[in-house]
Structures are given as structure tokens and as C-alpha cells.
N, CA, C and O atoms as a Tinker XYZ file with bonds, in Angstrom:
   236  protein
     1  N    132.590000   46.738000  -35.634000    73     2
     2  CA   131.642000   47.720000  -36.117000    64     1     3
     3  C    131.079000   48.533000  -34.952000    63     2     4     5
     4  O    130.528000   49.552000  -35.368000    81     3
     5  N    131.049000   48.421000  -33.825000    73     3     6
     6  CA   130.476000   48.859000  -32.447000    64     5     7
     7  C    131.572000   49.955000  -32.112000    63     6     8     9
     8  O    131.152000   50.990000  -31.595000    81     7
     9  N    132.609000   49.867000  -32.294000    73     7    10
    10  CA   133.380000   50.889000  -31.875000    64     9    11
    11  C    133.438000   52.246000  -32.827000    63    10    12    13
    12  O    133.779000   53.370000  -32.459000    81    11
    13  N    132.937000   51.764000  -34.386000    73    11    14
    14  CA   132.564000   52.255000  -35.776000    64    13    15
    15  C    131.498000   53.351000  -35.628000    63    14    16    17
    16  O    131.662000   54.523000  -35.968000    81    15
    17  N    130.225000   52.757000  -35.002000    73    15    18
    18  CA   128.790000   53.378000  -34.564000    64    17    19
    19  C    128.990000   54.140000  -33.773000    63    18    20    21
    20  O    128.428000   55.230000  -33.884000    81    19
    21  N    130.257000   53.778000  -32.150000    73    19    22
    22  CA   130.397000   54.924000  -31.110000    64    21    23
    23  C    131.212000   56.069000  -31.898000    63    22    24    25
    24  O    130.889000   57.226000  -31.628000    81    23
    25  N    132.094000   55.896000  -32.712000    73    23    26
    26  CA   132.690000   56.836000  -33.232000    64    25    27
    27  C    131.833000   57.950000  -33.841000    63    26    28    29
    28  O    131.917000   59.158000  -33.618000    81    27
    29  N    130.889000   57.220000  -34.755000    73    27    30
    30  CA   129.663000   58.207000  -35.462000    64    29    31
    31  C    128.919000   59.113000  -34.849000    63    30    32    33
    32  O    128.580000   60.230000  -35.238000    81    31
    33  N    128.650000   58.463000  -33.702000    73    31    34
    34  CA   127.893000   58.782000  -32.071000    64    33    35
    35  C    128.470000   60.082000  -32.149000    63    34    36    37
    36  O    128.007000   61.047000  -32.758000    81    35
    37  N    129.562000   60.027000  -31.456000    73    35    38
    38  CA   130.502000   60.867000  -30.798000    64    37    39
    39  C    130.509000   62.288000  -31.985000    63    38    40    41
    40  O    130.375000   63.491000  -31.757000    81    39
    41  N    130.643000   61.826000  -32.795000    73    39    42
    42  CA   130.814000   62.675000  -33.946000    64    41    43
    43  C    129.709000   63.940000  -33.779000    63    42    44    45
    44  O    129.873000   65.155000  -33.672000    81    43
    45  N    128.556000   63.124000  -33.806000    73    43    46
    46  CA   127.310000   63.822000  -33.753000    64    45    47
    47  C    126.670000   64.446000  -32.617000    63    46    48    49
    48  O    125.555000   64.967000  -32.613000    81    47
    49  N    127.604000   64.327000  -31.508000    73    47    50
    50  CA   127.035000   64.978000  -29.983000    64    49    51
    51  C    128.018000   66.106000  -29.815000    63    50    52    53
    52  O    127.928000   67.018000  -28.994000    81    51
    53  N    128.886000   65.934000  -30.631000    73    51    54
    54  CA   129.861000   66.725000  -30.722000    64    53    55
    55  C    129.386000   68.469000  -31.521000    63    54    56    57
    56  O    129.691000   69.558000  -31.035000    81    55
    57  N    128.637000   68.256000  -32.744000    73    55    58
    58  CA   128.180000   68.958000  -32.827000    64    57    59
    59  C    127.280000   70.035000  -33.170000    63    58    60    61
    60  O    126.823000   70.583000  -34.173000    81    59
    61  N    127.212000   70.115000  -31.766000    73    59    62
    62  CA   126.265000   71.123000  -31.046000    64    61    63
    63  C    126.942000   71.833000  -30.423000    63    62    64    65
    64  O    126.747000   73.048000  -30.444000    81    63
    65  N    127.899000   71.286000  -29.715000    73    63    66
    66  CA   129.322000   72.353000  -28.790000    64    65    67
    67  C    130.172000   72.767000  -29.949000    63    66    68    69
    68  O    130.642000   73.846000  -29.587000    81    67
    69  N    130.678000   72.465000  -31.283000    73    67    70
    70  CA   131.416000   73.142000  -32.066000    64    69    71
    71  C    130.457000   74.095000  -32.309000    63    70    72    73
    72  O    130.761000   75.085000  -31.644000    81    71
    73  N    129.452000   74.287000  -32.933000    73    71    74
    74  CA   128.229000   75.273000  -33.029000    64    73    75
    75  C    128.878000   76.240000  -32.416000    63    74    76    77
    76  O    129.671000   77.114000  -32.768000    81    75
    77  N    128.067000   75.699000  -30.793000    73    75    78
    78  CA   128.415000   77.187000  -29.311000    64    77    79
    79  C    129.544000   77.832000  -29.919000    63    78    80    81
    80  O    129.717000   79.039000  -30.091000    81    79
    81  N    130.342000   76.804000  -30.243000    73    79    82
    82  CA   131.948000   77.461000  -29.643000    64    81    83
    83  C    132.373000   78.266000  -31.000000    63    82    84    85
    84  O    133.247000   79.123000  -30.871000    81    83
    85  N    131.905000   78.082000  -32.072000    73    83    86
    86  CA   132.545000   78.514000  -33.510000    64    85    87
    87  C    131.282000   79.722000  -33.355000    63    86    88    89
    88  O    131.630000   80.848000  -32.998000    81    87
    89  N    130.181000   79.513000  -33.565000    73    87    90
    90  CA   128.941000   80.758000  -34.008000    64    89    91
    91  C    129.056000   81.543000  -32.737000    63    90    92    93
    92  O    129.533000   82.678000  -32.747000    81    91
    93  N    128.502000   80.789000  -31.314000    73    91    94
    94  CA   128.428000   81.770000  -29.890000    64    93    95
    95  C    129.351000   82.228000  -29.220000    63    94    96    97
    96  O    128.994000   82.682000  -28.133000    81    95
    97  N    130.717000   82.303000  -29.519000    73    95    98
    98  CA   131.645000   82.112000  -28.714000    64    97    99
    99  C    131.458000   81.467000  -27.344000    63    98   100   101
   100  O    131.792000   81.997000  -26.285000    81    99
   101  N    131.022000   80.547000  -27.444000    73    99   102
   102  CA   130.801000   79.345000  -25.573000    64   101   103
   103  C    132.576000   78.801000  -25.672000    63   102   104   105
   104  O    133.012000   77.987000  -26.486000    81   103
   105  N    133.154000   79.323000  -24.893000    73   103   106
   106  CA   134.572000   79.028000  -24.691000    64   105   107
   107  C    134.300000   77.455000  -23.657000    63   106   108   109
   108  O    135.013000   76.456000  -23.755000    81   107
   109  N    133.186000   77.585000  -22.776000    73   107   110
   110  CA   133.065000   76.160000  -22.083000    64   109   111
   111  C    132.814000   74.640000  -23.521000    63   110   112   113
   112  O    133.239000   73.492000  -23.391000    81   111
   113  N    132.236000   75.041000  -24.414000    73   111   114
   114  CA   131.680000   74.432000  -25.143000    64   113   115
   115  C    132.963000   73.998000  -26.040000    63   114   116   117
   116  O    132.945000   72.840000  -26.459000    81   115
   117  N    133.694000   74.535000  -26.260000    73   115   118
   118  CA   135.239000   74.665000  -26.814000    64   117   119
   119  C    136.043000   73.559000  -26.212000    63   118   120   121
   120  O    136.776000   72.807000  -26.855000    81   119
   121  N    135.828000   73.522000  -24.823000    73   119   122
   122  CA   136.770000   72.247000  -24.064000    64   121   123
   123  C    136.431000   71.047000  -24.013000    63   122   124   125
   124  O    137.124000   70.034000  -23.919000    81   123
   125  N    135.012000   71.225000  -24.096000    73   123   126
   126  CA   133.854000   70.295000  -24.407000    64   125   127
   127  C    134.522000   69.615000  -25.794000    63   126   128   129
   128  O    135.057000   68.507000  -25.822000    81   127
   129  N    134.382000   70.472000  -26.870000    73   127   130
   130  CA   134.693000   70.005000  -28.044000    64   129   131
   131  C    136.463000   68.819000  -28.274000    63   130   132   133
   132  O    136.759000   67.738000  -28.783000    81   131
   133  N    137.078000   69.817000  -27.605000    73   131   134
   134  CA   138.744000   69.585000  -27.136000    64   133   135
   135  C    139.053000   68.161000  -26.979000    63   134   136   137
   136  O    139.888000   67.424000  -27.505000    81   135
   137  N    137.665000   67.904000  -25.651000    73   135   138
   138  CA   137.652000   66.523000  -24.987000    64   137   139
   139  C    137.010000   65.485000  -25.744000    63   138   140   141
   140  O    137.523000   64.369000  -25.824000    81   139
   141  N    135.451000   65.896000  -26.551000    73   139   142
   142  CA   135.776000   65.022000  -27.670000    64   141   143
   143  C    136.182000   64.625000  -28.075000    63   142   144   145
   144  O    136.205000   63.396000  -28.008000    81   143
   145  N    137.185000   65.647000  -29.228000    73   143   146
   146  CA   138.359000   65.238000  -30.461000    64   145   147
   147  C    139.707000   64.398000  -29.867000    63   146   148   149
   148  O    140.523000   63.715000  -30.486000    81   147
   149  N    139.613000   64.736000  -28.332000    73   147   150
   150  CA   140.551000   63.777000  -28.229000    64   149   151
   151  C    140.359000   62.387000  -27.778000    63   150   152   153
   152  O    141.313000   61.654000  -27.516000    81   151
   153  N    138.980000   61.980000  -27.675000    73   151   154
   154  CA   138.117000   61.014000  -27.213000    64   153   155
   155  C    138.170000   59.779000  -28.816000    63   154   156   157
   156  O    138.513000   58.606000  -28.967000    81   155
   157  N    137.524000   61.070000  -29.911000    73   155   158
   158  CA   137.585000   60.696000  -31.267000    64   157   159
   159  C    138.992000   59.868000  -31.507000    63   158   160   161
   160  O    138.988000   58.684000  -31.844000    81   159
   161  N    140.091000   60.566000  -31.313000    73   159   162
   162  CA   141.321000   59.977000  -31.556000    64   161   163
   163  C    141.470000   59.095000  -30.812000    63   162   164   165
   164  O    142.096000   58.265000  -31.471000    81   163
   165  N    141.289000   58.659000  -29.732000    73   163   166
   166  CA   141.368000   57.081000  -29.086000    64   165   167
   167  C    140.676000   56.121000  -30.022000    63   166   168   169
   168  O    141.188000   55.113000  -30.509000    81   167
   169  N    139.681000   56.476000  -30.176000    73   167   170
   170  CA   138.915000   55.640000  -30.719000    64   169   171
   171  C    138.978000   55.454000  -32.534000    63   170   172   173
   172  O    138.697000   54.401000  -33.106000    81   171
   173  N    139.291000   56.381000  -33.038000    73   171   174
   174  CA   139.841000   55.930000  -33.961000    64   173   175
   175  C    141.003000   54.868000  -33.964000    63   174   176   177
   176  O    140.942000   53.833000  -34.628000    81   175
   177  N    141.958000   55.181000  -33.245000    73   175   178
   178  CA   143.130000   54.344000  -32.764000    64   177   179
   179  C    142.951000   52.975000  -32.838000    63   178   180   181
   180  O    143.529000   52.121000  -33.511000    81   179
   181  N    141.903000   52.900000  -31.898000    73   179   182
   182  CA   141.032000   51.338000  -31.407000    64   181   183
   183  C    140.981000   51.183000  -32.433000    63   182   184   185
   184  O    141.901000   50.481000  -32.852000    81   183
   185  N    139.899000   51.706000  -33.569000    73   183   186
   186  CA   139.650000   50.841000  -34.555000    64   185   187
   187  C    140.904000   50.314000  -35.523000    63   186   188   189
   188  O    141.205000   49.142000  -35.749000    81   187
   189  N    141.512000   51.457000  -36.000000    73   187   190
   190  CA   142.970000   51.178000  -37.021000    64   189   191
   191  C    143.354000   49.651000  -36.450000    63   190   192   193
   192  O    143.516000   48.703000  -37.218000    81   191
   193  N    143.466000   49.553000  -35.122000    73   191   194
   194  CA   144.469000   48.640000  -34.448000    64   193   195
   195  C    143.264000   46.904000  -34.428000    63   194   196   197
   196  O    143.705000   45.762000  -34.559000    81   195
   197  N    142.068000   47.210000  -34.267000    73   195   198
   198  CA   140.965000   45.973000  -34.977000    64   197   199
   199  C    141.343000   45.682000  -36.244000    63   198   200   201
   200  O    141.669000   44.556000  -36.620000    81   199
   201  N    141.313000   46.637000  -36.904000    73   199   202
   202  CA   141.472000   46.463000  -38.279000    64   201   203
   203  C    142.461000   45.841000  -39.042000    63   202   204   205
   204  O    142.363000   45.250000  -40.117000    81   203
   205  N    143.822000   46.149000  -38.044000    73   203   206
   206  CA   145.033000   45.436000  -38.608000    64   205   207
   207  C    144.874000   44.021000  -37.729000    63   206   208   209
   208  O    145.528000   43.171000  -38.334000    81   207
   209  N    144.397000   43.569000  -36.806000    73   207   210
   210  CA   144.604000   42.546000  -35.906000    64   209   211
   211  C    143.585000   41.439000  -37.157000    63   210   212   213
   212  O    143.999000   40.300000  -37.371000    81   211
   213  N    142.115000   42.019000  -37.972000    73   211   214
   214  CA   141.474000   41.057000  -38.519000    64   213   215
   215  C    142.585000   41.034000  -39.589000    63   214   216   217
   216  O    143.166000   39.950000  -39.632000    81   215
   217  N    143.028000   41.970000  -40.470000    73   215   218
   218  CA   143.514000   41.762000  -41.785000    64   217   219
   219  C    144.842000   40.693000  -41.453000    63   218   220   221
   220  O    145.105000   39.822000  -42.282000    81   219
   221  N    145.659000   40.822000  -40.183000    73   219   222
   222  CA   146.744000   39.840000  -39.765000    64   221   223
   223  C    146.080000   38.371000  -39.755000    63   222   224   225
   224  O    146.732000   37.421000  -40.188000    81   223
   225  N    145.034000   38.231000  -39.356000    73   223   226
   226  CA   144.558000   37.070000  -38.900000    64   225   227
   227  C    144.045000   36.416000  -40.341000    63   226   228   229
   228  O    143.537000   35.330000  -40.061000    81   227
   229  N    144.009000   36.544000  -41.115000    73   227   230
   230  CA   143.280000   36.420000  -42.521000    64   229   231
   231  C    144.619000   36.484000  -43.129000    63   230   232   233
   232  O    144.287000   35.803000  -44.099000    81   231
   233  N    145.773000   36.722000  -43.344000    73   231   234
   234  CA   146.936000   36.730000  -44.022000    64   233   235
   235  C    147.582000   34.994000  -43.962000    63   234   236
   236  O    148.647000   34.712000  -44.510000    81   235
């Protein structure tokens, strides 16, 4: 669940730079965002891969 909460985290610091970058055009805020989403996708990853390791262990 901790990796669940950082994900939510992340989600939500996130945005404020999609904001900049979609309403202000902040092109810095854009890479910002970039590095997120690809931050997001690790960590989604992580979790999928918890998720199958409990449901294996319980089989």
C-alpha cells in the first residue's frame, strides 16, 4: 500500500506543472511533467509486480 500512497503523491505534485504546461505554455514545466509520467510508470510497474508476487503466494 506505500508504494499505492507514493503513486497518489506523485499524481498530485504533478499537477501543477501539467497546469503551467497545458494553460501557460511553461515548456520547463512540460519536462517536469515528462519526468513524472515516467516516474508514474515505474511505479506503477512496482506495484503490478507486488501484486502478482502476493496473489502467487496465496495460490
Amino acid at each position: 500500500m506505500k508504494k499505492f500512497d507514493e503513486l497518489k503523491k506523485l499524481v498530485t505534485t504533478l499537477e501543477a506543472d501539467a497546469d503551467k504546461f497545458y494553460n501557460k505554455a511553461n515548456s520547463a514545466a512540460g519536462t517536469r511533467v515528462r519526468k513524472g509520467m515516467q516516474d508514474l510508470k515505474n511505479i506503477a510497474q512496482a506495484i503490478r509486480l507486488e501484486i502478482q508476487e502476493t496473489k502467487n503466494k496465496e495460490a
